[in-house]
C-alpha positions in Angstrom: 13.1 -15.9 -17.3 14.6 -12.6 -16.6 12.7 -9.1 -15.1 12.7 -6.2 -17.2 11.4 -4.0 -15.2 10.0 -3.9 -11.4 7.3 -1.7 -9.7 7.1 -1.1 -5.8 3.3 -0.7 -4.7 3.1 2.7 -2.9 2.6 2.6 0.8 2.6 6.7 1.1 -1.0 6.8 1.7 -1.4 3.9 4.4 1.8 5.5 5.8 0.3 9.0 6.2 -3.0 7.5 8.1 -0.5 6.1 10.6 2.1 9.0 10.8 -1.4 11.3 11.6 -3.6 8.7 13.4 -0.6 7.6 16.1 1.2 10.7 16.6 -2.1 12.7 16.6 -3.1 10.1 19.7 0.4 10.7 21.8 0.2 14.4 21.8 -3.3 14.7 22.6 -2.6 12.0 25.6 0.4 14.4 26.5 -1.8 17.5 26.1 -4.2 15.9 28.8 -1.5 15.3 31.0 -0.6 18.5 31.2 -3.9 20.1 31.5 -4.5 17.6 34.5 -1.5 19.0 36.2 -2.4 22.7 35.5 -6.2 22.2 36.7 -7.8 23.0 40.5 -9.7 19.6 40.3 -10.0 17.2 42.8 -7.5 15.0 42.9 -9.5 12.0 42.0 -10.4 13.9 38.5 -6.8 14.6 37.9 -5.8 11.0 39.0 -8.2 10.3 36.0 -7.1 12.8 33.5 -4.1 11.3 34.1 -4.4 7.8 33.7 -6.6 8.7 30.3 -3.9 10.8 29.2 -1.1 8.0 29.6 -3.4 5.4 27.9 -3.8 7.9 25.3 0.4 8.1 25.0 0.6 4.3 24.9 -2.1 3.6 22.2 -1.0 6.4 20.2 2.7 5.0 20.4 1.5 1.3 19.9 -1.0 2.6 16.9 2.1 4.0 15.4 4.4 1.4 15.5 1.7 -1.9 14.7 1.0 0.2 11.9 4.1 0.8 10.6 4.8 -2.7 11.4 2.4 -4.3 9.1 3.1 -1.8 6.3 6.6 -2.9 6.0 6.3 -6.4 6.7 3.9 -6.1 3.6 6.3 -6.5 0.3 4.0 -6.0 -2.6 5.4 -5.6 -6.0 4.7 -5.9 -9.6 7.5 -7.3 -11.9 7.1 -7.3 -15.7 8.9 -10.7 -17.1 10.2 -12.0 -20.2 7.6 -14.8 -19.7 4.5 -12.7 -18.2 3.7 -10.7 -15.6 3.9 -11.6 -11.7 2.2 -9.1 -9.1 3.0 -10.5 -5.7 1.2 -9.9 -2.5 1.9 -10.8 1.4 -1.1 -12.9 1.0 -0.8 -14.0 -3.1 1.7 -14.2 -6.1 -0.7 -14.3 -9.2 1.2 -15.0 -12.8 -0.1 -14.3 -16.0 1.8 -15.1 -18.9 2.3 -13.1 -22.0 -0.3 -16.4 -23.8 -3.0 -15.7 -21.6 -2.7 -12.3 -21.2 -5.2 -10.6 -24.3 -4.8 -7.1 -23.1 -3.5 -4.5 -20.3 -5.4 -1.3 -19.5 -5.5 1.5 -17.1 -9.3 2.0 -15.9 -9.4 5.3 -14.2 -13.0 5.1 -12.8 -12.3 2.9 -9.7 -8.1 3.6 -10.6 -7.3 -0.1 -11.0 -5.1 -1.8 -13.3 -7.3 -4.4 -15.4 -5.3 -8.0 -17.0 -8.0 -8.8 -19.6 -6.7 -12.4 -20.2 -8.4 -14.6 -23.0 -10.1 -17.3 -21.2 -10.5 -16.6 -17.6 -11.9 -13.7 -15.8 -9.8 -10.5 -15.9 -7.3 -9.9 -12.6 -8.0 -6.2 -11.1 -5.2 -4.4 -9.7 -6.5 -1.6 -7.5 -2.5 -0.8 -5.9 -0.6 2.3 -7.0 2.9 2.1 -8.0 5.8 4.7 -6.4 7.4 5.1 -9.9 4.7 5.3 -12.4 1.4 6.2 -12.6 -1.2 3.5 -13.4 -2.0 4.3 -17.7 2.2 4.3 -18.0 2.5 0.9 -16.0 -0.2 -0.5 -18.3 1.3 1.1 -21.4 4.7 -0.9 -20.4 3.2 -4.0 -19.7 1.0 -3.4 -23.1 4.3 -2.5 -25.3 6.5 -5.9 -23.6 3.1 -8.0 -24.6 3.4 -7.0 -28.5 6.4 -6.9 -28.4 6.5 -10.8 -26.9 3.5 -11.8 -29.5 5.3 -10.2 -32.6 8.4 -12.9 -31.5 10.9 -9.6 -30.4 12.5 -9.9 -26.8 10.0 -8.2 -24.2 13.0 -5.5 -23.0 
């Protein structure tokens, strides 16, 4: 067995919820801080603006870094083999090998992968890949499947 080629799921979009959600929460949590230091409030009001405004620095701070947390403790690939096809998940590794696979192609409706394999039920991949877009990562896998079924190596 040996990989021909090897596809990184793309965490961009997870990331940039985090990157806005956590941040977003800290400077707001600074901003009311500051406004409670500025205001002619009793002092029990400011005492609260305060403490609201440093739980809103920690949660934004801990939002940030639990998120980023499980996005990078989350290694998903896909990795396209001279015996099938192996897309791993934290949670799941699911082969398919070039005799059960019937067909690989891009549905762009819900943007999913789809392994139509000859007797079971087909495997939907819904990730996106950082260096290829879904129709040329099913193109790939569709050429090394001919390729394997006409008896030529799958590179």
């Amino acid at each position: 067995m040996r990989i021909l080629d090897w596809y990184r799921v793309d965490p961009r979009q997870r990331m940039r919820r985090v990157l806005v959600a956590g941040p977003a929460l800290l400077s707001l949590g600074g901003l009311v801080v500051a406004v409670s230091f500025a205001t002619r409030e009793s002092a029990a009001i400011r005492e609260l603006a305060d403490v609201a405004g440093l739980f809103l620095v920690a949660s934004g701070a801990a939002v940030t870094m639990l998120g980023m947390y499980r996005i990078l403790r989350d290694d998903a690939y896909l990795s396209i083999r001279t015996d099938g096809v192996m897309l791993h998940t934290s949670s799941l590794e699911t082969f398919v090998g070039w005799d059960e696979l019937a067909r690989v192609r891009w549905d762009g409706a819900p943007a999913a992968l789809i392994f139509e394999r000859k007797e079971s039920d087909p495997i939907v991949v819904a990730h996106r890949f950082a260096t290829i877009d879904g129709p040329a990562l099913a193109e790939r896998i569709e050429r090394a499947r001919r390729r394997v079924a006409m008896g030529m190596d799958a590179g």
